[in-house]
N, CA, C and O atoms as a Tinker XYZ file with bonds, in Angstrom:
   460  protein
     1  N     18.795000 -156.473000 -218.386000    73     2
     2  CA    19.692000 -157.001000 -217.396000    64     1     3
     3  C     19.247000 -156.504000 -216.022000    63     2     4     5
     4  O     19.137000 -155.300000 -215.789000    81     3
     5  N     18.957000 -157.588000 -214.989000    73     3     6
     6  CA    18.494000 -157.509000 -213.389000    64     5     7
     7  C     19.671000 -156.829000 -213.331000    63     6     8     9
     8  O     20.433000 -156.820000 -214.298000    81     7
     9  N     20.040000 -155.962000 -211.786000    73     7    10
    10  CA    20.978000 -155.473000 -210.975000    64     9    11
    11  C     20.066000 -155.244000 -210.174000    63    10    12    13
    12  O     18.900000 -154.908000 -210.386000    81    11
    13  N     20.901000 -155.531000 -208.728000    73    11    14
    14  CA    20.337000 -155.101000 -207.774000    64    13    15
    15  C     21.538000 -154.152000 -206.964000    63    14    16    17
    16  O     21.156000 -153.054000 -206.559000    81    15
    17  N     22.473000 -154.406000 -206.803000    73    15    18
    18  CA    23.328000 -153.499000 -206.103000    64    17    19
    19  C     24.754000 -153.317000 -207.226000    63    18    20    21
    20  O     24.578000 -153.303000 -208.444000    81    19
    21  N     25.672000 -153.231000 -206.811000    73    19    22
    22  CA    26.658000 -152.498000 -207.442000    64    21    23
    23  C     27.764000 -154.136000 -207.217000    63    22    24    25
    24  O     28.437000 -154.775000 -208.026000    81    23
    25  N     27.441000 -154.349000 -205.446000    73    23    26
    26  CA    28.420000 -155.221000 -205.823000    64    25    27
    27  C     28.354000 -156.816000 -205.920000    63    26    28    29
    28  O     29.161000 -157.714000 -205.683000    81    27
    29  N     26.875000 -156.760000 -206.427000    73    27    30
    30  CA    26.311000 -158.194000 -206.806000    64    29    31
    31  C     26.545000 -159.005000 -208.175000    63    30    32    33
    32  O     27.428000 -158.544000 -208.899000    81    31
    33  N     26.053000 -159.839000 -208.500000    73    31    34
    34  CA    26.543000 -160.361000 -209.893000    64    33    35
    35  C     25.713000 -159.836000 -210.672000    63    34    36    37
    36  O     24.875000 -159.446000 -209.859000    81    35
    37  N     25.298000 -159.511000 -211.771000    73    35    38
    38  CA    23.984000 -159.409000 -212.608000    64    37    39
    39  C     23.699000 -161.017000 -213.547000    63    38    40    41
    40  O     24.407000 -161.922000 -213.986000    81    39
    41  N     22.311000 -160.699000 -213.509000    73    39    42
    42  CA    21.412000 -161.414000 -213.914000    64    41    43
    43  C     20.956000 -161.367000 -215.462000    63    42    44    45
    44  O     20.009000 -160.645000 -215.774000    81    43
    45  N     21.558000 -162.055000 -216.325000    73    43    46
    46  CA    20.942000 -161.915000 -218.025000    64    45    47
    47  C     19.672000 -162.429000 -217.757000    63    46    48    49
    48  O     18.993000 -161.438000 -217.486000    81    47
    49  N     19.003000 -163.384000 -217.684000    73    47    50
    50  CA    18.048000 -163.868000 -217.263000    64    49    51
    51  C     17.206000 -164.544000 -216.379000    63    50    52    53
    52  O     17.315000 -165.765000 -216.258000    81    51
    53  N     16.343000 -163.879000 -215.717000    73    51    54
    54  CA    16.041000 -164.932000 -214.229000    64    53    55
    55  C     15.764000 -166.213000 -214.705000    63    54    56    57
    56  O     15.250000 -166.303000 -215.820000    81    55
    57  N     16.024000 -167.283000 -214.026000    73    55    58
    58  CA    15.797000 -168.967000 -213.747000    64    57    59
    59  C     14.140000 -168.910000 -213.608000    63    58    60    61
    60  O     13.504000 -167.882000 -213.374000    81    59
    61  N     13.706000 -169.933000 -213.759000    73    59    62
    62  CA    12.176000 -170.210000 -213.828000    64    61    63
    63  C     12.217000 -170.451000 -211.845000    63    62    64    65
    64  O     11.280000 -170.135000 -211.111000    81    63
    65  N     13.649000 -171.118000 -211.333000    73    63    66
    66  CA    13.542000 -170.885000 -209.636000    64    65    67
    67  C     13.470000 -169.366000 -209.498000    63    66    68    69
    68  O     12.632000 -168.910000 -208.721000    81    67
    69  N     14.081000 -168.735000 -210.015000    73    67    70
    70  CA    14.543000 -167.259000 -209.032000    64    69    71
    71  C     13.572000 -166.807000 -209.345000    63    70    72    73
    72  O     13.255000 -166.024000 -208.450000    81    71
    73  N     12.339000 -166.805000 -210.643000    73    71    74
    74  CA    11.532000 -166.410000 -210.441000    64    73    75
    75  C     10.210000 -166.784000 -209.977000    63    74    76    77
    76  O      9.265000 -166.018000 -210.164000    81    75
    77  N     10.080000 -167.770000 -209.456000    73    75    78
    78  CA     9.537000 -168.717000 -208.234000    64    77    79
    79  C      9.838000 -168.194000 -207.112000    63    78    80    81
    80  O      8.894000 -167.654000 -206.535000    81    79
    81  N     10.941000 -168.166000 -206.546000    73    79    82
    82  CA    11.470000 -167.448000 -205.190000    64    81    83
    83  C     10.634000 -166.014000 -205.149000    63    82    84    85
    84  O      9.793000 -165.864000 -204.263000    81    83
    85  N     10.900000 -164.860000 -206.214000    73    83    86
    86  CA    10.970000 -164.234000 -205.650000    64    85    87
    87  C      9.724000 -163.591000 -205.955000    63    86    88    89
    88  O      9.610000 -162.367000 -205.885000    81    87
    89  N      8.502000 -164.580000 -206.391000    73    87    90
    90  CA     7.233000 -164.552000 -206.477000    64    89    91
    91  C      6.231000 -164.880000 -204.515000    63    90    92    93
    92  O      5.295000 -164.423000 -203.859000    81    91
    93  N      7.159000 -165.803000 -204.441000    73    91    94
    94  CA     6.807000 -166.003000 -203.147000    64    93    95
    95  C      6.871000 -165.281000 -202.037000    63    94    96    97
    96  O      6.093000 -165.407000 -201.091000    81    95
    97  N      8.321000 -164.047000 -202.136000    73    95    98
    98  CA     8.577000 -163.608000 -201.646000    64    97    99
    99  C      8.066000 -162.481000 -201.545000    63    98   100   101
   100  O      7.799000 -161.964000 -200.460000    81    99
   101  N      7.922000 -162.106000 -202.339000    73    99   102
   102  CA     6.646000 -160.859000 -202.987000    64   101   103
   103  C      5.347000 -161.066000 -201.878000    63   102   104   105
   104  O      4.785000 -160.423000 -200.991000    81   103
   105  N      5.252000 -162.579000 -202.630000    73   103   106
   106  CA     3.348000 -162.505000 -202.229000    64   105   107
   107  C      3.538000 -162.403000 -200.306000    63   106   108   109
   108  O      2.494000 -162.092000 -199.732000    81   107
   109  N      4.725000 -162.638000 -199.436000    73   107   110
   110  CA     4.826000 -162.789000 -198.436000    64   109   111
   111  C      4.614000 -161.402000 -197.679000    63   110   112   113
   112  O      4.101000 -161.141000 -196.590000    81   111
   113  N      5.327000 -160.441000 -198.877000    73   111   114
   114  CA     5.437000 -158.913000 -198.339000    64   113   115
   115  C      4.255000 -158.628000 -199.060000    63   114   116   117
   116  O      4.611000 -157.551000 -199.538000    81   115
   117  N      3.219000 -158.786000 -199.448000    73   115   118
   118  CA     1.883000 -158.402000 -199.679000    64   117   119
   119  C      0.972000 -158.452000 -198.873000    63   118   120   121
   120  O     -0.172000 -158.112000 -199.175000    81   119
   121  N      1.405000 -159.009000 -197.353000    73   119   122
   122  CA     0.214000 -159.335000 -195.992000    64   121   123
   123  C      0.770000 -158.093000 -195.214000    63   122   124   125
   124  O      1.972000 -157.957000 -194.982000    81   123
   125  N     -0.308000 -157.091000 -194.781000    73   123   126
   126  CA     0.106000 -155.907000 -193.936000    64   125   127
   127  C      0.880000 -156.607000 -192.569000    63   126   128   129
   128  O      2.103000 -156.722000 -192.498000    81   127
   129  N      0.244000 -156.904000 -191.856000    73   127   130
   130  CA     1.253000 -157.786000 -190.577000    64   129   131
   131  C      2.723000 -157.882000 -191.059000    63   130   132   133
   132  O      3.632000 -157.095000 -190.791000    81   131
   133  N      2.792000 -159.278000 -192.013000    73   131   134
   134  CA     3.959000 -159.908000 -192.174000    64   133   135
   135  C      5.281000 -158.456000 -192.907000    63   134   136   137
   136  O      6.503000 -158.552000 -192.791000    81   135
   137  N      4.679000 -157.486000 -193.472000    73   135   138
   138  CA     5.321000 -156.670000 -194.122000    64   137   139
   139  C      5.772000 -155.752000 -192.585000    63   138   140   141
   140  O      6.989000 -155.571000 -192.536000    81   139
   141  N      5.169000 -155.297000 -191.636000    73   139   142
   142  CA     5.372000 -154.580000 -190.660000    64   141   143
   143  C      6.381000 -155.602000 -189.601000    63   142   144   145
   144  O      7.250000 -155.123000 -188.873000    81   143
   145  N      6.146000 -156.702000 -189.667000    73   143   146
   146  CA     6.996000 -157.611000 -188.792000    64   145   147
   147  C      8.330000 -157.236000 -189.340000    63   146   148   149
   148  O      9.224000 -156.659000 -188.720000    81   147
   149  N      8.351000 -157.641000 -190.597000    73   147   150
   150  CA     9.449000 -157.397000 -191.283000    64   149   151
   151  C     10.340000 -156.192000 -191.160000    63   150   152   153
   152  O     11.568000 -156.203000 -191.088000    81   151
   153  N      9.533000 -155.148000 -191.148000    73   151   154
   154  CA    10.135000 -154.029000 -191.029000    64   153   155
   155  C     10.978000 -154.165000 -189.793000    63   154   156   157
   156  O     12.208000 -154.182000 -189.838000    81   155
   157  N     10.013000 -154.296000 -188.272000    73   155   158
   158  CA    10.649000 -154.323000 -187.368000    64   157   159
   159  C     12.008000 -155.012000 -186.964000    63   158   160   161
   160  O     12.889000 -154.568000 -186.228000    81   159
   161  N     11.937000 -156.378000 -187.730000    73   159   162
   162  CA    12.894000 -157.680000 -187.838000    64   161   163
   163  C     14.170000 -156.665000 -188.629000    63   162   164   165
   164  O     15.354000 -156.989000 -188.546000    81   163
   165  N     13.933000 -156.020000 -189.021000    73   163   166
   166  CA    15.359000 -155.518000 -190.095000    64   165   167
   167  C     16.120000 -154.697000 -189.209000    63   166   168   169
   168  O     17.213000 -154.305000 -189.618000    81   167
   169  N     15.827000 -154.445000 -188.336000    73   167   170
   170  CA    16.471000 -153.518000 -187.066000    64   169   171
   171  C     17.619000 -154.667000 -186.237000    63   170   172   173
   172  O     18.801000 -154.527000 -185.922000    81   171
   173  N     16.711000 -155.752000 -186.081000    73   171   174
   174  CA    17.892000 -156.851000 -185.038000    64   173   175
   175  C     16.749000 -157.832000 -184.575000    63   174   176   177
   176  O     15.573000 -157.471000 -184.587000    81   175
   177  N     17.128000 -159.048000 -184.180000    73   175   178
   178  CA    16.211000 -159.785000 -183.310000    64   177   179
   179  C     15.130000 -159.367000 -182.592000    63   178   180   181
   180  O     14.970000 -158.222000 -182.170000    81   179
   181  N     14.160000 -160.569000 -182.409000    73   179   182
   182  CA    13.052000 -159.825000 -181.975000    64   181   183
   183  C     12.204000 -161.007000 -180.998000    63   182   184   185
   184  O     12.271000 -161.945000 -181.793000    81   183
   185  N     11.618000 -161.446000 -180.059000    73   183   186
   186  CA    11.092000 -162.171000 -179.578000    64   185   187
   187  C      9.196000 -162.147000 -180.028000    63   186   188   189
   188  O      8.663000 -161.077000 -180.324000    81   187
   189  N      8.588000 -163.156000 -180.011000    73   187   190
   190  CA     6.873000 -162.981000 -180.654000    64   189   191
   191  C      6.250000 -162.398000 -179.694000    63   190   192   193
   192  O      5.065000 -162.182000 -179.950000    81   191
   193  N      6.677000 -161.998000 -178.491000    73   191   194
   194  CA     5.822000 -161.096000 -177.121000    64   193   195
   195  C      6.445000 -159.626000 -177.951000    63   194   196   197
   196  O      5.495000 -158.851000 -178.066000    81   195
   197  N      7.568000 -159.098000 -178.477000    73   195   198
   198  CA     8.044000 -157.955000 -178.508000    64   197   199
   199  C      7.628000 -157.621000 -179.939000    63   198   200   201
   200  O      7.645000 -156.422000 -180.220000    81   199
   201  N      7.220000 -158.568000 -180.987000    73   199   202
   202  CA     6.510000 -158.353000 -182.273000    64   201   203
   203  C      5.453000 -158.080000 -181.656000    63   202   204   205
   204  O      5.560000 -156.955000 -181.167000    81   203
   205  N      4.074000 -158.743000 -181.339000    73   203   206
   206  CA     3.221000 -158.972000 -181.014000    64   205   207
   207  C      2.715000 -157.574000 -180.554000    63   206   208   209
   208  O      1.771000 -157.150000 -181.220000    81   207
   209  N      3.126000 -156.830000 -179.615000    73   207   210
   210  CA     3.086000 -155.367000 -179.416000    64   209   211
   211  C      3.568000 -154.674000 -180.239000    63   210   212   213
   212  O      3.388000 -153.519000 -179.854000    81   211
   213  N      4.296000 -154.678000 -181.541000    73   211   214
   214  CA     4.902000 -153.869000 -181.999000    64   213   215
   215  C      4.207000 -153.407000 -183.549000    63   214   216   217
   216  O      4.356000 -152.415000 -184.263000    81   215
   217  N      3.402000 -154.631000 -183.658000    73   215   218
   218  CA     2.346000 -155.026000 -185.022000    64   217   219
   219  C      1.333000 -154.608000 -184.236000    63   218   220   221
   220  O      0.701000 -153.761000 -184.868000    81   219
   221  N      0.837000 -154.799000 -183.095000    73   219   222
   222  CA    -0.538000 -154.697000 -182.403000    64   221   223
   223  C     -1.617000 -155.909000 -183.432000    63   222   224   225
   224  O     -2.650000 -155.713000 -184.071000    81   223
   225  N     -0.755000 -157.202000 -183.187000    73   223   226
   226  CA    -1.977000 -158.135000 -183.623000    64   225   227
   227  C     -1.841000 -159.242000 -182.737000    63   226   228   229
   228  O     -0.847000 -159.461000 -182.044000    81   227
   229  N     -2.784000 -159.871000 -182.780000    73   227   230
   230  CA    -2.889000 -160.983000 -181.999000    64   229   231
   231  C     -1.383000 -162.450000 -181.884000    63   230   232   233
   232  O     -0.946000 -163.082000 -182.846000    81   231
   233  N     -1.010000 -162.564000 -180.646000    73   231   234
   234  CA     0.106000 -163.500000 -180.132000    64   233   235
   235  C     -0.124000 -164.475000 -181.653000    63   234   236   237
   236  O      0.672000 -164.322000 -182.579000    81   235
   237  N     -1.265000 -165.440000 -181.760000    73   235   238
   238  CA    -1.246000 -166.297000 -182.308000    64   237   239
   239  C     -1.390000 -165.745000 -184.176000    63   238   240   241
   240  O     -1.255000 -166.525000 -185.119000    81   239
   241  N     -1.603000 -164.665000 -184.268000    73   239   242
   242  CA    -1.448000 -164.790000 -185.729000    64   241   243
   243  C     -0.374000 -164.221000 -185.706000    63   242   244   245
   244  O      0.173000 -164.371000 -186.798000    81   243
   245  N      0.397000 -163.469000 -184.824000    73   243   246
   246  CA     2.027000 -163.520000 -185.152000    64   245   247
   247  C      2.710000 -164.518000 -185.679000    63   246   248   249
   248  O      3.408000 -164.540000 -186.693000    81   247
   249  N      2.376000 -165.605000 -184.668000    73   247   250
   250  CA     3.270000 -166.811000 -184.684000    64   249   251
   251  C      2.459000 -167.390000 -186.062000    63   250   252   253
   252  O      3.494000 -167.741000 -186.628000    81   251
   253  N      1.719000 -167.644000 -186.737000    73   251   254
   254  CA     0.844000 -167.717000 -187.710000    64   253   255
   255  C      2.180000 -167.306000 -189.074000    63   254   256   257
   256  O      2.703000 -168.071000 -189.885000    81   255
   257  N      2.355000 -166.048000 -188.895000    73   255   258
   258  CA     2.532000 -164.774000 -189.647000    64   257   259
   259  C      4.306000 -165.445000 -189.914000    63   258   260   261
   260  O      4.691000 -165.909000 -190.987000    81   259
   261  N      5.041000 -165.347000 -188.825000    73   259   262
   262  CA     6.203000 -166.073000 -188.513000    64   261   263
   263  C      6.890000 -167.276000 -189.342000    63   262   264   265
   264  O      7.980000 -167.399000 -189.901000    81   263
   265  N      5.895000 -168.010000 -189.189000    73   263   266
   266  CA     6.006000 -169.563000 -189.611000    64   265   267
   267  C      5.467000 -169.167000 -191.096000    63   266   268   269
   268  O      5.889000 -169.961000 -191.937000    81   267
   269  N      4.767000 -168.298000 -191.544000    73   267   270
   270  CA     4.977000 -168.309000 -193.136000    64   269   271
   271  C      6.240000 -167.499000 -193.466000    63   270   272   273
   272  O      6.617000 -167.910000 -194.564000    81   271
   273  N      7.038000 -166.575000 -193.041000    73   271   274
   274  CA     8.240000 -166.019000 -193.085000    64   273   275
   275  C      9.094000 -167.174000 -193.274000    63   274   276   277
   276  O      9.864000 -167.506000 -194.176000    81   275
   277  N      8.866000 -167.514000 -192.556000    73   275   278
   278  CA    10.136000 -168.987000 -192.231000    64   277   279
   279  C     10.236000 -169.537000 -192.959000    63   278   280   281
   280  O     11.322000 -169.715000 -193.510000    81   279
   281  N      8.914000 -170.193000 -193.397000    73   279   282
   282  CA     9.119000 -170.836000 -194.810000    64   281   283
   283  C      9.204000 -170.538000 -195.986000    63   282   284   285
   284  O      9.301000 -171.263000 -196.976000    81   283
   285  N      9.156000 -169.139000 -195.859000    73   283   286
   286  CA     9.585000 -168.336000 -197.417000    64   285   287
   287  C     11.105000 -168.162000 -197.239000    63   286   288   289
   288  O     11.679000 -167.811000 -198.270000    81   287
   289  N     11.740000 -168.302000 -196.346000    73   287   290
   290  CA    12.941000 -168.211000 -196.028000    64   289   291
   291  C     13.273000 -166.797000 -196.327000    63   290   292   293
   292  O     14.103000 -166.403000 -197.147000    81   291
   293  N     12.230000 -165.824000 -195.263000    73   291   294
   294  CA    12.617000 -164.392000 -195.063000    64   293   295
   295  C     13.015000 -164.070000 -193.922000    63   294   296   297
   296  O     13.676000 -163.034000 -193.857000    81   295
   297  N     12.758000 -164.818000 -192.684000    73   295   298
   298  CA    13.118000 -164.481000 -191.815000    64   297   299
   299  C     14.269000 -165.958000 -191.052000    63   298   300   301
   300  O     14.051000 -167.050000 -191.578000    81   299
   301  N     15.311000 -165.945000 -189.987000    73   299   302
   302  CA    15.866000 -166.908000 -189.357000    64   301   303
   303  C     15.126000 -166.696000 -188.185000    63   302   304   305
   304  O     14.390000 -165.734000 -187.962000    81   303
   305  N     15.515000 -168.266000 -186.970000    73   303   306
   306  CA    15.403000 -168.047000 -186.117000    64   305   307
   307  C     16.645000 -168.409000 -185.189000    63   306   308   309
   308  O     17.621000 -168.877000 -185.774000    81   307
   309  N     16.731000 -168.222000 -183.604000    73   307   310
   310  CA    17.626000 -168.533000 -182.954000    64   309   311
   311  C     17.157000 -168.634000 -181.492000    63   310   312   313
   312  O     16.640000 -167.642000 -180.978000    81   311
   313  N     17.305000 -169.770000 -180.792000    73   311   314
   314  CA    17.016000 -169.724000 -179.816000    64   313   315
   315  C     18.066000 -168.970000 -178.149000    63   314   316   317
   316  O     19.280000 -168.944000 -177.947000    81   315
   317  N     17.303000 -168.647000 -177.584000    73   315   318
   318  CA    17.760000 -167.777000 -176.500000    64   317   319
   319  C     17.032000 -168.865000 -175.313000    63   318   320   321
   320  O     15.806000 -168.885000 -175.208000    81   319
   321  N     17.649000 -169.492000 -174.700000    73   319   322
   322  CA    16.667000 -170.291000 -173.122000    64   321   323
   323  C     15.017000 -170.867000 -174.088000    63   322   324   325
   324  O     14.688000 -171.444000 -175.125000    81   323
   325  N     14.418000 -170.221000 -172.873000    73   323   326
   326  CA    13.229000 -170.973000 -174.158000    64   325   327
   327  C     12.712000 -169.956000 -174.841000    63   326   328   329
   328  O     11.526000 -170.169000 -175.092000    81   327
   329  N     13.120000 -168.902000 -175.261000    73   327   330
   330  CA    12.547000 -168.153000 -176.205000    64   329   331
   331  C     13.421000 -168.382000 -177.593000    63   330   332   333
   332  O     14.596000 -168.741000 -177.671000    81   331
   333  N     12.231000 -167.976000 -178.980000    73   331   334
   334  CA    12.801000 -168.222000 -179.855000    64   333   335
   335  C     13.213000 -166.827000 -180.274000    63   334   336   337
   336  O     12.216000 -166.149000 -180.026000    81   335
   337  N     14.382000 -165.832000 -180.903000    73   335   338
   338  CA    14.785000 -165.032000 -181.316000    64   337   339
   339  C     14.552000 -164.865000 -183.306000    63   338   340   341
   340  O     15.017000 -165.581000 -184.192000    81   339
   341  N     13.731000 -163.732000 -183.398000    73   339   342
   342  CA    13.390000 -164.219000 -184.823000    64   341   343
   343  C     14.175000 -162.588000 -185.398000    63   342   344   345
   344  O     14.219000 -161.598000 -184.668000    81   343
   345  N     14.707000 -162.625000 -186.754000    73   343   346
   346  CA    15.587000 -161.475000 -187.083000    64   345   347
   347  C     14.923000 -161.598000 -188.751000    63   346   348   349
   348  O     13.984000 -162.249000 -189.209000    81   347
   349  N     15.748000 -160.795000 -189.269000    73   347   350
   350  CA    15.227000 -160.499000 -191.111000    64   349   351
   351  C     16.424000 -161.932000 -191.798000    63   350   352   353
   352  O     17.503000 -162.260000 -191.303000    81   351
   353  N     15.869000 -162.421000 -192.815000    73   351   354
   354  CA    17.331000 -162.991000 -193.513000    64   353   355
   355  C     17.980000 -162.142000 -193.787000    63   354   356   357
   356  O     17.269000 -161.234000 -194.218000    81   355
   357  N     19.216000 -161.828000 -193.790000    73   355   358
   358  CA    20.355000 -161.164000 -194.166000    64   357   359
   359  C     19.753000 -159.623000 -195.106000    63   358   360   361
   360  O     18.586000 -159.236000 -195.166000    81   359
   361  N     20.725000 -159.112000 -195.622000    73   359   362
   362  CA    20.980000 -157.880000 -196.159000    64   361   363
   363  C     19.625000 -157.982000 -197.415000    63   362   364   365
   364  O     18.741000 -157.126000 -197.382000    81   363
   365  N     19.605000 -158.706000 -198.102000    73   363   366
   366  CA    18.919000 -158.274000 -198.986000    64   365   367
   367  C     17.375000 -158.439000 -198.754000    63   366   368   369
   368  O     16.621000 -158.062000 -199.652000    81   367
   369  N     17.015000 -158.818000 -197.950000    73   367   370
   370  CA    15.667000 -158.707000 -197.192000    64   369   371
   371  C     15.433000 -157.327000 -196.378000    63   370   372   373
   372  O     14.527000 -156.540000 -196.651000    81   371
   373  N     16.260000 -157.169000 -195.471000    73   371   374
   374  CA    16.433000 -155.962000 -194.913000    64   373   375
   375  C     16.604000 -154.559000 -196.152000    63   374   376   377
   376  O     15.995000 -153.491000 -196.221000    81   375
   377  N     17.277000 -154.918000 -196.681000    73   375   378
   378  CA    17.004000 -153.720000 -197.978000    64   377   379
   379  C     15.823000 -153.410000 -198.683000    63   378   380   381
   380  O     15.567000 -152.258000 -199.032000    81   379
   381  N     15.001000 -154.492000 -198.940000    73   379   382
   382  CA    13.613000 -154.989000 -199.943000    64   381   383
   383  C     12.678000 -154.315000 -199.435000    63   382   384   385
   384  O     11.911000 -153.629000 -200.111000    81   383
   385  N     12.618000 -154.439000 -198.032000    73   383   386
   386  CA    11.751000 -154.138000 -196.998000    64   385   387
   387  C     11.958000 -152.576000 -196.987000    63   386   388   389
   388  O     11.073000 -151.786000 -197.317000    81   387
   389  N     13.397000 -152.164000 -196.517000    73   387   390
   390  CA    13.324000 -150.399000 -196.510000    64   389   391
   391  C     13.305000 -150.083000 -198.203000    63   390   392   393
   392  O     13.259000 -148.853000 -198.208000    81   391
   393  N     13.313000 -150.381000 -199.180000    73   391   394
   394  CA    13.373000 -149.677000 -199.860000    64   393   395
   395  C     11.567000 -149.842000 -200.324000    63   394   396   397
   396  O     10.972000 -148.805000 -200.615000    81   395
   397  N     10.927000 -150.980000 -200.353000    73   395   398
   398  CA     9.433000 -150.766000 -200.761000    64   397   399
   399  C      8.632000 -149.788000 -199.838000    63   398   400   401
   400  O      7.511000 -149.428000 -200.196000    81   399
   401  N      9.387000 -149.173000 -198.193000    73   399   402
   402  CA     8.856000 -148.366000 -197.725000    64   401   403
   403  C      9.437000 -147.068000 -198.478000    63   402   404   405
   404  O      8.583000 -146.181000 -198.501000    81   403
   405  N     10.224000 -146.828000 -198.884000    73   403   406
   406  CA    10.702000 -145.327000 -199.495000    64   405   407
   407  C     10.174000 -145.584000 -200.941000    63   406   408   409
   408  O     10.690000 -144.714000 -201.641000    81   407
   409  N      9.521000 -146.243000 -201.567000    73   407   410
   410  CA     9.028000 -145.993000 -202.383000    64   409   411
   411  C      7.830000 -145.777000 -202.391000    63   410   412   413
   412  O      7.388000 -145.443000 -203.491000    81   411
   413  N      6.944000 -145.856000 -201.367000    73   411   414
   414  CA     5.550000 -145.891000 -200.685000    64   413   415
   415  C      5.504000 -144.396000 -200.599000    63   414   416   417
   416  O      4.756000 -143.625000 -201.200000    81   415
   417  N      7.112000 -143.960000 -199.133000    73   415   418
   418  CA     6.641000 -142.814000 -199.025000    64   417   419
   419  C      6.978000 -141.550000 -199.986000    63   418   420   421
   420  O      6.658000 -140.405000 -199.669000    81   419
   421  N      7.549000 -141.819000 -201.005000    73   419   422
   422  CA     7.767000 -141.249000 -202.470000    64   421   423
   423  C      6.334000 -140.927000 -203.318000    63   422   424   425
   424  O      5.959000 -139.800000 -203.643000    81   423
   425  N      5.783000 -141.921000 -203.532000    73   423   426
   426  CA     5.085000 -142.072000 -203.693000    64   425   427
   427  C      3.365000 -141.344000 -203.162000    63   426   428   429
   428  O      2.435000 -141.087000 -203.927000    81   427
   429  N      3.390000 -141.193000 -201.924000    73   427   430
   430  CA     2.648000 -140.761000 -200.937000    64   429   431
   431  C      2.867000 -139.233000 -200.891000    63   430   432   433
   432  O      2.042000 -138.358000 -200.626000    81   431
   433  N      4.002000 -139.134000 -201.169000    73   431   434
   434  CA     4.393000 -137.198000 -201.300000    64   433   435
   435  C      4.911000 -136.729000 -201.959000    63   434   436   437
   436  O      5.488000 -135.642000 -201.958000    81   435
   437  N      4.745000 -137.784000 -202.922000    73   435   438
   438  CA     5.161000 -136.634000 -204.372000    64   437   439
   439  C      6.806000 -136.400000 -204.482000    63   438   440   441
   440  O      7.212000 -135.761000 -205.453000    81   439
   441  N      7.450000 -136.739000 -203.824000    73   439   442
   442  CA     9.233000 -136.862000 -203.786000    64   441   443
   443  C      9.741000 -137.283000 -204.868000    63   442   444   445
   444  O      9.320000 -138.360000 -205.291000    81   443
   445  N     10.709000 -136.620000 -205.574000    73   443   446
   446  CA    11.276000 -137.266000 -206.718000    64   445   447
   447  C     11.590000 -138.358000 -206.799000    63   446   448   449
   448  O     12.303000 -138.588000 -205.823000    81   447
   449  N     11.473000 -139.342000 -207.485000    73   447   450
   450  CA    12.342000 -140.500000 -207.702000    64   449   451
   451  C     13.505000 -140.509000 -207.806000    63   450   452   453
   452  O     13.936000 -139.584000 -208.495000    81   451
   453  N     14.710000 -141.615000 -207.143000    73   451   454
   454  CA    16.106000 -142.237000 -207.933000    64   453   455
   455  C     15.914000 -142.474000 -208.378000    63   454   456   457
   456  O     14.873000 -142.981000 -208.795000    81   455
   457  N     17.794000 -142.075000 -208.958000    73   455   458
   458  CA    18.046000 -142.780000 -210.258000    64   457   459
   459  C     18.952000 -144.009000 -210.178000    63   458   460
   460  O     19.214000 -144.650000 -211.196000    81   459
């Protein structure tokens, strides 16, 4: 039995979609960029000039990087004048993201595991 939080539904068996989704979603957080965007995005909105410095990669493979988020449906957008405002999808993206970093740095130093 899946669980992911306490106050979610559980899962007897994933769907041949959910496990489609969250294959994609995976392979999305498998690109160093798009995984560091992410990170940043889980904090609050973000403009592609204020990613762009914050990844230290090039304007255009941000926006590159972006537009595959988007269509994995990990990240929203929102416009501000003519800038576009780009943020994490909701809670359980923002969680996915900090928790594959605390398992990295667990991992990296020897820190006990949760339970």
């Amino acid at each position: 039995m899946l669980m992911y939080a306490p106050d979610e539904t559980t899962v007897d068996s994933p769907t041949d979609a959910q496990v489609a989704t969250a294959v994609t979603a995976l392979r999305m957080l498998a690109d160093p960029t798009r995984l560091r965007l992410l990170w940043v995005l889980r904090d609050g909105e973000q403009d592609v000039s204020t990613l762009t410095a914050a990844v230290g990669a090039a304007r255009p493979a941000v926006s590159q990087h972006l537009a595959k988020l988007l269509l994995a449906g990990l990240v929203h957008t929102r416009r501000d004048g003519r800038r576009v405002l780009y943020r994490a999808a909701g809670g359980h993206v923002r969680r996915l993201v900090t928790e594959v970093f605390h398992a990295a740095d667990h991992h990296l130093t020897g820190a006990p595991e949760h339970d």
